[in-house]
C-alpha positions in Angstrom: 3.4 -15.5 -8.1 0.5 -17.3 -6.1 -1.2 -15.6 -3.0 -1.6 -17.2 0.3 -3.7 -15.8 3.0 -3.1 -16.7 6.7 -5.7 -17.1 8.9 -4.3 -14.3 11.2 -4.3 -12.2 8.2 -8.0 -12.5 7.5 -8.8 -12.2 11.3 -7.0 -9.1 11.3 -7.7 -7.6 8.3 -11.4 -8.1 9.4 -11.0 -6.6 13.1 -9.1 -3.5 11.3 -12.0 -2.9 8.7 -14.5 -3.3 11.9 -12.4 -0.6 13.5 -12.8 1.9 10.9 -16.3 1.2 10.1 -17.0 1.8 13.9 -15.4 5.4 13.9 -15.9 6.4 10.4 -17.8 5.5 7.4 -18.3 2.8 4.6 -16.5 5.2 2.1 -13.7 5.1 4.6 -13.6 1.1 4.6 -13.9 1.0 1.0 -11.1 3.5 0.3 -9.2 0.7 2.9 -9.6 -2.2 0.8 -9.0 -0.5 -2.0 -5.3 0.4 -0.6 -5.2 -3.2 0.7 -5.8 -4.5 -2.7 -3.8 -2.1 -4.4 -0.7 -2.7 -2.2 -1.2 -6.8 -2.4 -1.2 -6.3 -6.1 1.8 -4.5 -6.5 3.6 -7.2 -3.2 3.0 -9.7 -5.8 4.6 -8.0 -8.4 7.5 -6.6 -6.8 7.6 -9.3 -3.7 10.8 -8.0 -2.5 9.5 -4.3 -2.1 8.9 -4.6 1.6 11.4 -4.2 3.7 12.4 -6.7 6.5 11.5 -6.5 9.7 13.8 -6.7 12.4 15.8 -9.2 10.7 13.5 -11.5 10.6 12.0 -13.6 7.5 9.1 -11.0 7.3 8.7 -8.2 4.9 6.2 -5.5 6.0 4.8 -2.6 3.6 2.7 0.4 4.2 -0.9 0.2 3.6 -1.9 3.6 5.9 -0.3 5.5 8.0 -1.7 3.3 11.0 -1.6 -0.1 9.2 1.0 -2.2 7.8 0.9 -5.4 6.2 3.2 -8.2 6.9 4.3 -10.7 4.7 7.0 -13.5 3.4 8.1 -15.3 0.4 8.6 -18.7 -0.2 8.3 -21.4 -3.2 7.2 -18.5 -5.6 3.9 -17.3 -3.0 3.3 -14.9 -1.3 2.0 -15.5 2.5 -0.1 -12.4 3.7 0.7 -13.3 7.3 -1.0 -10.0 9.2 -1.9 -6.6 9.5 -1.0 -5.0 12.0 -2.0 -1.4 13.9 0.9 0.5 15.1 -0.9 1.9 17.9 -1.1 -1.9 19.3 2.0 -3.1 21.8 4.5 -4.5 19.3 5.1 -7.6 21.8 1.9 -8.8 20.2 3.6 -8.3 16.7 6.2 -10.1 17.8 4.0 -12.9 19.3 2.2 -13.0 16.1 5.5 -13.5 13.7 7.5 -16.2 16.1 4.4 -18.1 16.8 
C-alpha cells in the first residue's frame, strides 16, 4: 500500500502540532506524532479500519480524543486528506472533503 499526503493534510497536521506546542509542551507534540505515525501505520495495513464518514468516500480514524484523521482509498494508496479538530465548525469539514 503506497502513502499519499495531501496538501491540506500537511497544512493541518502542521497548524494542529502548532496548537499543542502553543498550550503545552514538546513532549506533548512528540507523544502526537508518535500517535499520528502509529495510527498511519496501522491505516495502511488495515486501510479499511476507518469508518466512513457520512456516506461519503472518506474514512476517518481516531488519532486523540480531539483529532481525527481523514482518509480514502484508491489504486492500492492511501490519501491522508486532513486532520481535523472536533472543536472546529464541521461546515469547514465538509468544505474540506467536497472541495
Amino acid at each position: 500500500m503506497k502513502l499519499k499526503w495531501t496538501f491540506t493534510a500537511e497544512e493541518n497536521l502542521i497548524n494542529i502540532t502548532d496548537y499543542i506546542f502553543g498550550r503545552f509542551t514538546k513532549i506533548e507534540v512528540k507523544k502526537f506524532l508518535l500517535e499520528v505515525d502509529r495510527v498511519i501505520g496501522i491505516v495502511l495495513e488495515y486501510p479499511e479500519i476507518g469508518s466512513f464518514y457520512n456516506e461519503t468516500i472518506y474514512r476517518h480514524i481516531l488519532i486523540s480524543k480531539q483529532t481525527y484523521l481523514f482518509y480514502k482509498v484508491e489504486n492500492n494508496t492511501v490519501y491522508l486528506v486532513t486532520f481535523f479538530n472536533n472543536s472546529q465548525d464541521p461546515q469547514k469539514l465538509l468544505s474540506i472533503l467536497y472541495s
